[in-house]
TISERO-316915 format. One record per residue (C-alpha): residue in one letter; residue number from 1; y, x, z. Coordinates in Angstrom, 1 decimal, m for minus. Each point is the difference from the previous one (the first is absolute). Layout:
! TISERO-316915
<site resn="a" resi="NUM" v="Y" u="X" w="Z"/>
...
END
This chain:
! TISERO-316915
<site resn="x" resi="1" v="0.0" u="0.0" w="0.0"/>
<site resn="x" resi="2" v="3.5" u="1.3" w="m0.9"/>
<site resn="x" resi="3" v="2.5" u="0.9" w="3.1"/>
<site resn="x" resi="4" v="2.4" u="m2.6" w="0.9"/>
<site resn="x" resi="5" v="3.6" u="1.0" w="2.0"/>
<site resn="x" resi="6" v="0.1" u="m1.1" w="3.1"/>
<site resn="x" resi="7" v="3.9" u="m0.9" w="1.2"/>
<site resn="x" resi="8" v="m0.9" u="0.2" w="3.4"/>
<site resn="x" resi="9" v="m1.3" u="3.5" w="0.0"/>
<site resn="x" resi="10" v="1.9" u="1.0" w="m3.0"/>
<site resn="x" resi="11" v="m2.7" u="1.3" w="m1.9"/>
<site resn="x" resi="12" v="m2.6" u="m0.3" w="m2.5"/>
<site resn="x" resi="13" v="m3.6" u="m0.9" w="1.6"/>
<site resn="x" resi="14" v="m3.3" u="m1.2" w="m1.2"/>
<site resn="x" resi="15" v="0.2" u="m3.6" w="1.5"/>
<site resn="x" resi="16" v="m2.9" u="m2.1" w="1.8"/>
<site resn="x" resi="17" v="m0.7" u="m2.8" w="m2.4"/>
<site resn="x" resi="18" v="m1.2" u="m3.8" w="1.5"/>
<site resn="x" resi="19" v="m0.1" u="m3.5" w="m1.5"/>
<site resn="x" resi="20" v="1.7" u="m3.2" w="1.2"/>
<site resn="x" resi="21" v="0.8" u="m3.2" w="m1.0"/>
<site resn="x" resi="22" v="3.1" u="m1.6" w="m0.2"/>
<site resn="x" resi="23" v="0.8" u="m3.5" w="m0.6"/>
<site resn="x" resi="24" v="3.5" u="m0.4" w="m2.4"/>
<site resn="x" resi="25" v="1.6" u="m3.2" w="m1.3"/>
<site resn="x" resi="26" v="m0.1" u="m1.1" w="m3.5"/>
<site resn="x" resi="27" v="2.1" u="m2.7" w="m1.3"/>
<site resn="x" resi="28" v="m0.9" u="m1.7" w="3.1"/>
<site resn="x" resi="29" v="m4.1" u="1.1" w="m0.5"/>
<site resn="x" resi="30" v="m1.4" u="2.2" w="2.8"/>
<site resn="x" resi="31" v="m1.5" u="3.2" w="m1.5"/>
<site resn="x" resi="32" v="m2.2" u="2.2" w="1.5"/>
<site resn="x" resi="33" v="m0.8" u="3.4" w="m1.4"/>
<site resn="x" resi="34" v="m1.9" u="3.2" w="1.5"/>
<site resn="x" resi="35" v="2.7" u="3.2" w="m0.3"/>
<site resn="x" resi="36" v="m0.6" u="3.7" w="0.7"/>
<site resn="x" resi="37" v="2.4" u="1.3" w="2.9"/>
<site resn="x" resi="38" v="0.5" u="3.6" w="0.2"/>
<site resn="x" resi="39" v="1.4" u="1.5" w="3.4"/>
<site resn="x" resi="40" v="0.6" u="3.0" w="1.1"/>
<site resn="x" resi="41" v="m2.7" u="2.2" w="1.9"/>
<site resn="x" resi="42" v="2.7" u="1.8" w="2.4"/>
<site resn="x" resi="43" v="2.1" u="m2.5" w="1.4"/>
<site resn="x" resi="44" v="m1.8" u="m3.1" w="m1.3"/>
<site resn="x" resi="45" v="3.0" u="m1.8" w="m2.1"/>
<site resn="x" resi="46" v="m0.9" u="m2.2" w="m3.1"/>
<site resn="x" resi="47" v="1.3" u="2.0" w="m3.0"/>
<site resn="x" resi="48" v="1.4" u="m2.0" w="m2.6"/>
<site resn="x" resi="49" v="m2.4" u="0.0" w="m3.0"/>
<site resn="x" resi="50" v="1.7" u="0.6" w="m3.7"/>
<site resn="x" resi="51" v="m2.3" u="m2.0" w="m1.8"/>
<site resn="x" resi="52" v="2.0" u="m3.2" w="1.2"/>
<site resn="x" resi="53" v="m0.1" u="m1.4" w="m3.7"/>
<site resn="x" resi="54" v="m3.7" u="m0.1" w="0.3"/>
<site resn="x" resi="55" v="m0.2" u="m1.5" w="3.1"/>
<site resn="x" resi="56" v="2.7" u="m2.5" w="m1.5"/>
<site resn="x" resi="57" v="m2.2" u="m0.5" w="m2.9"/>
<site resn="x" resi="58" v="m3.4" u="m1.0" w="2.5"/>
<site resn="x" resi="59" v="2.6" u="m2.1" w="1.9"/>
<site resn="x" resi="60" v="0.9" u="m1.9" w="m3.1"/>
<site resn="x" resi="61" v="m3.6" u="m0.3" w="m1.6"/>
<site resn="x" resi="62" v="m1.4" u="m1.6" w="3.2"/>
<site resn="x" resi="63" v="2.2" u="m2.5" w="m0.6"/>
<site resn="x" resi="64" v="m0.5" u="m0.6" w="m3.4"/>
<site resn="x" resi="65" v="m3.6" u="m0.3" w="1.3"/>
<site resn="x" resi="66" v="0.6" u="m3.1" w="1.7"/>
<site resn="x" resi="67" v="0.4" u="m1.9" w="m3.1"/>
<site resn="x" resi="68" v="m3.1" u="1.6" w="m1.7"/>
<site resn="x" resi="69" v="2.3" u="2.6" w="m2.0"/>
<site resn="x" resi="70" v="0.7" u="3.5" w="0.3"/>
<site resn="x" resi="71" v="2.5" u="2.3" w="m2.5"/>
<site resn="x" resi="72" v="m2.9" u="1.5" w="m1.8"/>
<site resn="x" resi="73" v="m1.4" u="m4.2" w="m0.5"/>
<site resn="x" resi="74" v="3.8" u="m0.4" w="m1.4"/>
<site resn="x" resi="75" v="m0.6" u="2.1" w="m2.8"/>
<site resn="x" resi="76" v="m3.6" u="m0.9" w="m0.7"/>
<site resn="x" resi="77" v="1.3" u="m4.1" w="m0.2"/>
<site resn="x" resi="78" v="2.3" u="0.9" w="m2.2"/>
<site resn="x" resi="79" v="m2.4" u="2.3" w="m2.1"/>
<site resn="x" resi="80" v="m2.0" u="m2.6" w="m0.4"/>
<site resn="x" resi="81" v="2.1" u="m2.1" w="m2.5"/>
<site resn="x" resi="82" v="m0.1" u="3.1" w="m2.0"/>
<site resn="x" resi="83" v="4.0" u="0.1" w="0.5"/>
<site resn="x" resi="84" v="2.8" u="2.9" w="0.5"/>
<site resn="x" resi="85" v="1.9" u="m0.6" w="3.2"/>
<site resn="x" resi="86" v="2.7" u="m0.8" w="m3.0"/>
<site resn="x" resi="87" v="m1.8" u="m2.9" w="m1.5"/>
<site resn="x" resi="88" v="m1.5" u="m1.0" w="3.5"/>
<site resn="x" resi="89" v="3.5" u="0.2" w="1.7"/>
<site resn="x" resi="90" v="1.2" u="m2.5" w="m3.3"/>
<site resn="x" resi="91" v="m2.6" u="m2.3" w="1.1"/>
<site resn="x" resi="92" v="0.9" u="m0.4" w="3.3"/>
<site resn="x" resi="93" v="3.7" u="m0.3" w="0.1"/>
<site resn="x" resi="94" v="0.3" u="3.5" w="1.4"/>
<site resn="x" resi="95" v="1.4" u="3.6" w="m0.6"/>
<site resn="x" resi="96" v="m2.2" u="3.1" w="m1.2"/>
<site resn="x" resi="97" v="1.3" u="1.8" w="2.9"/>
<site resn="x" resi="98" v="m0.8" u="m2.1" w="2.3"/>
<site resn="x" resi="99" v="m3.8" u="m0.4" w="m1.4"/>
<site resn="x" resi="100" v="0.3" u="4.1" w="0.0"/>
<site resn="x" resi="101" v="0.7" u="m0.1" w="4.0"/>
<site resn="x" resi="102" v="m2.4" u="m2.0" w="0.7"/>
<site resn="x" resi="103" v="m2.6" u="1.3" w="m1.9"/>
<site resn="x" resi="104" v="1.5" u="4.1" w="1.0"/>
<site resn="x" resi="105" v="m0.6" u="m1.6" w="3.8"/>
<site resn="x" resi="106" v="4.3" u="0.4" w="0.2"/>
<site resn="x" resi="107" v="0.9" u="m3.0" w="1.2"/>
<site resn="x" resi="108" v="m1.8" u="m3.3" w="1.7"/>
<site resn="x" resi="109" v="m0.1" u="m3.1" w="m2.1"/>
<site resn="x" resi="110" v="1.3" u="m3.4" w="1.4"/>
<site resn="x" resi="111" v="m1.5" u="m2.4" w="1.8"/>
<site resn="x" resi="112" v="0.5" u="m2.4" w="m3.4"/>
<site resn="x" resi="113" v="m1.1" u="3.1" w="m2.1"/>
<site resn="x" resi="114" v="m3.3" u="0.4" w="1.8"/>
<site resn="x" resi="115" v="m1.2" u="m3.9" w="m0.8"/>
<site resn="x" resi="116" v="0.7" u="1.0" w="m3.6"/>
<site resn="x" resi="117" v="m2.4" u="2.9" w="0.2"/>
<site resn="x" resi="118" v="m2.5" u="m2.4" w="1.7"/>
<site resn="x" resi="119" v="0.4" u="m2.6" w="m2.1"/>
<site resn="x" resi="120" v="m0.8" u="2.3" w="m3.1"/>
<site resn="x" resi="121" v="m3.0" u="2.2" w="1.6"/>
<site resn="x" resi="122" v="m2.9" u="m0.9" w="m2.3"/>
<site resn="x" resi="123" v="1.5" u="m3.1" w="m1.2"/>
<site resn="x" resi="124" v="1.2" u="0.6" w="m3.7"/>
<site resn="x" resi="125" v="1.2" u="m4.1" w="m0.6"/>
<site resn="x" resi="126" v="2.5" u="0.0" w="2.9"/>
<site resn="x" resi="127" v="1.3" u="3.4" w="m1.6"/>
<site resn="x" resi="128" v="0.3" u="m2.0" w="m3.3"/>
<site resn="x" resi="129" v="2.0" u="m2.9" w="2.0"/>
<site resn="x" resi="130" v="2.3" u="2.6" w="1.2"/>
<site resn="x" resi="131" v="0.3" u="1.3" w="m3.6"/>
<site resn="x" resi="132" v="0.5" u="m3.6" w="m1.2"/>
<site resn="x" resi="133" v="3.0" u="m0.5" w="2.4"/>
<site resn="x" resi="134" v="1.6" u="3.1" w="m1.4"/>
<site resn="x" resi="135" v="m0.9" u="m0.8" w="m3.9"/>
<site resn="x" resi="136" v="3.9" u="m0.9" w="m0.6"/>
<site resn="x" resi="137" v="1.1" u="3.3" w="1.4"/>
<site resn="x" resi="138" v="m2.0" u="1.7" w="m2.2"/>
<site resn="x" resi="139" v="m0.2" u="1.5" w="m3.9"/>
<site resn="x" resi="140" v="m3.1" u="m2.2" w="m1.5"/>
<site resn="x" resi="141" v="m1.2" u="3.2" w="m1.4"/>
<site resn="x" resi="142" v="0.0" u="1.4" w="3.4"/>
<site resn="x" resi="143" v="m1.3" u="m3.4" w="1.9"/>
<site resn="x" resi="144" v="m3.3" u="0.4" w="m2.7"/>
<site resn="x" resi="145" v="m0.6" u="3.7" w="0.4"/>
<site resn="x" resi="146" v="m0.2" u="m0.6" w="3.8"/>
<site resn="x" resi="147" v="m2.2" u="m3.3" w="m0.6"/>
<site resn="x" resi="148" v="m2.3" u="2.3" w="m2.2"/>
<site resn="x" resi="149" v="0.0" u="2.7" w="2.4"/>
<site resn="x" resi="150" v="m1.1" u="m2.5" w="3.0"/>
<site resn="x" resi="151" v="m3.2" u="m1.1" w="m1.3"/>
<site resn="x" resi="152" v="m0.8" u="m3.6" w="1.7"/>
<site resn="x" resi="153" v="m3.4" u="m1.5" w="m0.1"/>
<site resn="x" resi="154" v="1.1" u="m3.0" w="m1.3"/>
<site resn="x" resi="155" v="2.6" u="1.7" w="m2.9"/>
<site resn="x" resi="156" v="3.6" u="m2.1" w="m0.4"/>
<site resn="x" resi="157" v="m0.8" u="m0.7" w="m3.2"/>
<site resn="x" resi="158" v="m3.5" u="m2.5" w="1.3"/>
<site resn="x" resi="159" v="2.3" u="m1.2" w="2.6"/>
<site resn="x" resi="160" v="2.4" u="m1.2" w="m2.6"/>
<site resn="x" resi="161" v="m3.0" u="m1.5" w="m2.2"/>
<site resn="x" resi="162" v="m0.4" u="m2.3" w="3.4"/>
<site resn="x" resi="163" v="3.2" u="m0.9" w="m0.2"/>
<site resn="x" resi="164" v="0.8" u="m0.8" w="m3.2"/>
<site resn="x" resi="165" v="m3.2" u="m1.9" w="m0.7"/>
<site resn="x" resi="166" v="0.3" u="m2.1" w="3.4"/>
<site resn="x" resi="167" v="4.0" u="m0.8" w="m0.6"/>
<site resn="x" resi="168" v="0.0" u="m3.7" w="m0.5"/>
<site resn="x" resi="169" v="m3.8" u="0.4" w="m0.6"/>
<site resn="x" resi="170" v="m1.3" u="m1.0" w="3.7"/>
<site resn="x" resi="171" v="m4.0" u="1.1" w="m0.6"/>
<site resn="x" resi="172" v="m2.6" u="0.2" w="2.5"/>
<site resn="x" resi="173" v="m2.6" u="3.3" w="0.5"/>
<site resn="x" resi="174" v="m2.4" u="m1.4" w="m3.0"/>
<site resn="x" resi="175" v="2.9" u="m0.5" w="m2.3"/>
<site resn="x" resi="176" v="1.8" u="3.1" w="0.6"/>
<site resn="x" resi="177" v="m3.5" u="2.0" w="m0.6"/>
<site resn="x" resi="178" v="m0.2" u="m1.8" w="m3.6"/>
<site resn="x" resi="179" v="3.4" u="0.5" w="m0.6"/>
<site resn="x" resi="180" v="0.4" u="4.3" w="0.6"/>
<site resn="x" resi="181" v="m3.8" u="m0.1" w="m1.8"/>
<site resn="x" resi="182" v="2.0" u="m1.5" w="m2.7"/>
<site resn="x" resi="183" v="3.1" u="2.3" w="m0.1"/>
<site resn="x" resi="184" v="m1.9" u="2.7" w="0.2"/>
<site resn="x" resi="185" v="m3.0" u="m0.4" w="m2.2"/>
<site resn="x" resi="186" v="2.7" u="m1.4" w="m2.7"/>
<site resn="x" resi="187" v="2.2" u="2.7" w="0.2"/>
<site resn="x" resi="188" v="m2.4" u="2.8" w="m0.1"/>
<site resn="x" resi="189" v="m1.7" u="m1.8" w="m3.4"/>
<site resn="x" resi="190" v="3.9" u="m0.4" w="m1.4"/>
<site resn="x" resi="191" v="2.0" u="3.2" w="1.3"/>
<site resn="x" resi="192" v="m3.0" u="2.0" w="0.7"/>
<site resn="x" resi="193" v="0.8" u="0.3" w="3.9"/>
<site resn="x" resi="194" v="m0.4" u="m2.4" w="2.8"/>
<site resn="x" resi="195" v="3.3" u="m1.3" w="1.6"/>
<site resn="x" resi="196" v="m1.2" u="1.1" w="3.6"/>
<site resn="x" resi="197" v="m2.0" u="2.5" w="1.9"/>
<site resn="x" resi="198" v="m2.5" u="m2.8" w="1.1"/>
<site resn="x" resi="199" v="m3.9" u="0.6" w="m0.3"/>
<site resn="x" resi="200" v="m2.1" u="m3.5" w="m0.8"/>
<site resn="x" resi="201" v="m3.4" u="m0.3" w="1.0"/>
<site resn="x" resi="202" v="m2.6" u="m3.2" w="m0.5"/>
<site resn="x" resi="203" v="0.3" u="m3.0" w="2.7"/>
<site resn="x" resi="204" v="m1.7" u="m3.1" w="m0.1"/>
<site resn="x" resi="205" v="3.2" u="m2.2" w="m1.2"/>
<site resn="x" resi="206" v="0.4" u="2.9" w="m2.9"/>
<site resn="x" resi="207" v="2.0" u="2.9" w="0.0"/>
<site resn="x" resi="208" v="1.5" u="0.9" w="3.3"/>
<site resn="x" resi="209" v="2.8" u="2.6" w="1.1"/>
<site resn="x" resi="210" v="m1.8" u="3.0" w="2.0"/>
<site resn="x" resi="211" v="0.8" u="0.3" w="3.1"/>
<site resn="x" resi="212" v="2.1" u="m3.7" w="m0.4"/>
<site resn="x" resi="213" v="0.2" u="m1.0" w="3.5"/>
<site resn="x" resi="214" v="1.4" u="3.6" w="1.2"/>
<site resn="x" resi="215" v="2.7" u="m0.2" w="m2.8"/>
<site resn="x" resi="216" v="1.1" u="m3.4" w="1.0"/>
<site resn="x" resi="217" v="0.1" u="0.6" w="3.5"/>
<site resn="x" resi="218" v="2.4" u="3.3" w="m0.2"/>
<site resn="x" resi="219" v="2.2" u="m1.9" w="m2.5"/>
<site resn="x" resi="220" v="0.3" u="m2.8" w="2.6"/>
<site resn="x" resi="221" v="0.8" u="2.3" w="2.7"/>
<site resn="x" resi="222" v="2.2" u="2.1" w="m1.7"/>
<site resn="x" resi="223" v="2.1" u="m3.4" w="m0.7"/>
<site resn="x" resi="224" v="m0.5" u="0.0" w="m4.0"/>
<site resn="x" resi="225" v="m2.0" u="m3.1" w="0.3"/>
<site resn="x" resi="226" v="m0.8" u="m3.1" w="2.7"/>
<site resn="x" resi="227" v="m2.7" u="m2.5" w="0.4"/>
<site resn="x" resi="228" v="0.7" u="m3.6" w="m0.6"/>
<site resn="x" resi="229" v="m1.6" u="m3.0" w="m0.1"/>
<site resn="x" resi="230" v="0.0" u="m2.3" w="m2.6"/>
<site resn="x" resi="231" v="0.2" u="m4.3" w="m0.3"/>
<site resn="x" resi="232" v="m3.3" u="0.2" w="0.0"/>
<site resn="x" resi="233" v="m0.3" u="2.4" w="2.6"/>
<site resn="x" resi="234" v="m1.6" u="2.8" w="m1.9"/>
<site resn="x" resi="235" v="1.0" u="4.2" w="0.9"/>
<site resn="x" resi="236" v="2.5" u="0.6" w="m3.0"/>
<site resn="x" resi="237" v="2.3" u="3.5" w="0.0"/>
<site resn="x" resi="238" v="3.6" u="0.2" w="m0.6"/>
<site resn="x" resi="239" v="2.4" u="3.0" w="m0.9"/>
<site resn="x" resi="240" v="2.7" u="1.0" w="2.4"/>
<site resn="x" resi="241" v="2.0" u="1.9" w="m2.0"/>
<site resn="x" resi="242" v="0.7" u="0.5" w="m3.4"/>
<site resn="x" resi="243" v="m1.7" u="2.2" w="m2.7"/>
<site resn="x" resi="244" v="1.8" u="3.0" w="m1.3"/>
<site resn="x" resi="245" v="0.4" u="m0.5" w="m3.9"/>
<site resn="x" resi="246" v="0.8" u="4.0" w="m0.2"/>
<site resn="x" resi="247" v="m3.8" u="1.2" w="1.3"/>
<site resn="x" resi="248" v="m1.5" u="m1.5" w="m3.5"/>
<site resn="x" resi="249" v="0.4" u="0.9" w="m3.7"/>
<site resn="x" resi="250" v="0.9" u="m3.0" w="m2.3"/>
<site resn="x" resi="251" v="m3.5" u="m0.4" w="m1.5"/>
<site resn="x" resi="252" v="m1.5" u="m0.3" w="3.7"/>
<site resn="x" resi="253" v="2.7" u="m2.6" w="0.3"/>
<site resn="x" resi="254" v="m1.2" u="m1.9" w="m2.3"/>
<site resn="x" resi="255" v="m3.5" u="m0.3" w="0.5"/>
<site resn="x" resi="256" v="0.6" u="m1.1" w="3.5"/>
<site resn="x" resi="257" v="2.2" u="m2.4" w="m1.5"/>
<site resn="x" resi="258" v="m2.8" u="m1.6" w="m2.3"/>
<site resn="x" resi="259" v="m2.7" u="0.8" w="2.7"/>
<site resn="x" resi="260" v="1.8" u="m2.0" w="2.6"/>
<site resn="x" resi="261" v="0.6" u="m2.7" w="m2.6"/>
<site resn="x" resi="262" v="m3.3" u="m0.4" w="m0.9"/>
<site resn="x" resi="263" v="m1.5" u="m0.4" w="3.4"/>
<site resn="x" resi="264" v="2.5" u="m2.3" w="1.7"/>
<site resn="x" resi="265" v="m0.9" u="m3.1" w="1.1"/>
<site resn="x" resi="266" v="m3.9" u="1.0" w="m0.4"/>
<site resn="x" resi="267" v="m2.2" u="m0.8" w="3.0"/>
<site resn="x" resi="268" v="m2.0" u="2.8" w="1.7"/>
<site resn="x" resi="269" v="m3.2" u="m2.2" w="m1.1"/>
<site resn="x" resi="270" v="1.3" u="m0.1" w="m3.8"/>
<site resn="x" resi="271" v="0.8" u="4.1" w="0.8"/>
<site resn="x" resi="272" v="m3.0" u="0.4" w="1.4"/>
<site resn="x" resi="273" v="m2.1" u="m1.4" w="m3.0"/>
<site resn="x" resi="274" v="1.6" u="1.7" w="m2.7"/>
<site resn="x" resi="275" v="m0.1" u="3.4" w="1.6"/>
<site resn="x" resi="276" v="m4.0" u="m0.7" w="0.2"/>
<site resn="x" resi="277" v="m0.1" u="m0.1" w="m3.6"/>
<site resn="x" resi="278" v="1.8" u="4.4" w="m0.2"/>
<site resn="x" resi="279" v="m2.8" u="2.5" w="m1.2"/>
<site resn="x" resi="280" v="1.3" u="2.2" w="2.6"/>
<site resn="x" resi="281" v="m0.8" u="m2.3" w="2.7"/>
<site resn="x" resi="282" v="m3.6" u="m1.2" w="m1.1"/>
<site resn="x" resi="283" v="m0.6" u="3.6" w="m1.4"/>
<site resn="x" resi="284" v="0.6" u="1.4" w="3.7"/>
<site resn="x" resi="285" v="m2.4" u="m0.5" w="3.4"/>
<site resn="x" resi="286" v="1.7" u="m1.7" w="2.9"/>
<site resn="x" resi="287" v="2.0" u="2.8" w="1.9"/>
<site resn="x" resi="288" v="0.5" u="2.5" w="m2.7"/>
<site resn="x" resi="289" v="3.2" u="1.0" w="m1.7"/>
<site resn="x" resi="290" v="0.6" u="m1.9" w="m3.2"/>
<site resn="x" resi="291" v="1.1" u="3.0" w="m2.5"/>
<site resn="x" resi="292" v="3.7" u="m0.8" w="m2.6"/>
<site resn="x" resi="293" v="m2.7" u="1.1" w="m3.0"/>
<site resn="x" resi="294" v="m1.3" u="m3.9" w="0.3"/>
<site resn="x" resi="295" v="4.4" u="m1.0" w="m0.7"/>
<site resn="x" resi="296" v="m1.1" u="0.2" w="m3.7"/>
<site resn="x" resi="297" v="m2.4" u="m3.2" w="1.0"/>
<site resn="x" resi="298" v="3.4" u="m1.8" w="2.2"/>
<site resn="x" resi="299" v="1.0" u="m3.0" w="m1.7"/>
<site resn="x" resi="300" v="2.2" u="m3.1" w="1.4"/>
<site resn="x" resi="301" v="m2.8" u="m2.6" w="m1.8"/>
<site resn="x" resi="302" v="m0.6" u="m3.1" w="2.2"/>
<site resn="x" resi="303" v="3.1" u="m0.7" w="1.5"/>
END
């Protein structure tokens, strides 16, 4: 161990070295934290240790603790939207700088800052809420870079599929499953690319959404959609906000157009029937995937 000075004895000395714990206040949180103390072996006085901007730093990461974060978890949430502290500090109404501190352990975020960071941690949609609130504020190039650079399980895009085919379209689960197995299975056979990132897989009432009931549960939660009820009291989903024109090129446009046009006003039963008759769907065992080679065989006969 490096000699300390001792201002007592007014001299260097190799100091005794012993560990205590000190309680300190936090924003009004009580913070404990295990600290070295260094005295002096002659005439017993606590020496002042230099390394106070440690000890600050231990100080201030206990706290951050108490709300499941710590400086080095600042960086690693914002890493993993695969953003600069630039484009991350756009996002969220901030400075660079002040993403810099934070991340460089230079300063101690709010109490409001901290319930942004926990908010975010490992949930990607309430980081594109946040982004959504800011859209106005931002270049669209730059408010599409970061959306591309995000990577959401459910892309924007799908989201905005829900929304345009449910506006004034009030469908319940069976209908909505005919209806994206029609966007997309028509659009791949006209533009040579489905419309969404959705996989479709064989069910018993035809073609069926994979993964359907987790999709429509995180768009209901994230507040792009709500359950209703009908006058016939049947489930039916409607859109709670409304679809961005700008995420889709003029030809996906209108194919929803003519998709949603086609459908409307078609019963689940009368959905249901004609989806029986796809090659894809009798061509494929219950369960499995149903593959866009079969689009070739998609055809809006029989409604």
């Amino acid at each position: 161990m490096k000699k300390m000075y001792c201002y007592h004895c007014d001299k260097m000395v190799n100091p005794k070295r012993d560990k205590k714990k000190n309680e300190y206040q936090i924003h009004g949180k009580k913070i404990m934290v295990e600290e070295e103390i260094f005295s002096c072996p002659f005439c017993q006085t606590e020496i002042i240790n230099d390394t106070l901007d440690q000890d600050l730093f231990h100080i201030y990461d206990e706290y951050l603790k108490t709300y499941g974060l710590s400086f080095e978890k600042l960086k690693e949430i914002r890493k993993s939207f695969h953003l600069s502290q630039e484009m991350f500090a756009k996002v969220l109404g901030w400075s660079k700088k002040t993403i810099t501190r934070y991340e460089n352990a230079q300063s101690l975020p709010q109490k409001e800052y901290l319930s942004v960071y926990q908010k975010i941690d490992h949930n990607k949609m309430e980081f594109v809420k946040l982004l959504e609130k800011r859209k106005d504020q931002l270049r669209e190039k730059e408010y599409y870079q970061i959306l591309d650079k995000i990577e959401i399980e459910l892309d924007l895009k799908t989201i905005n599929v829900f929304l345009y085919l449910l506006k004034d379209n009030y469908l319940n689960k069976t209908q909505i499953m005919k209806n994206f197995f029609a966007l997309d299975f028509y659009c791949y056979k006209t533009l040579n690319r489905p419309l969404t990132k959705l996989k479709y897989a064989n069910g018993v009432y035809g073609p069926i959404i994979d993964k359907k009931d987790a999709y429509l549960n995180l768009l209901i939660q994230e507040d792009f959609l709500e359950l209703c009820f009908d006058e016939n009291d049947n489930t039916i989903f409607k859109p709670k906000k409304e679809y961005d024109k700008n995420l889709f090129q003029e030809d996906e446009i209108k194919v929803m157009k003519m998709v949603k046009e086609k459908l409307k006003g078609k019963s689940a039963k009368k959905l249901t029937d004609w989806s029986h008759c796809f090659e894809g769907w009798k061509k494929t065992k219950r369960g499995e995937q149903i593959e866009y080679s079969y689009a070739k065989d998609f055809y809006f006969d029989g409604l």
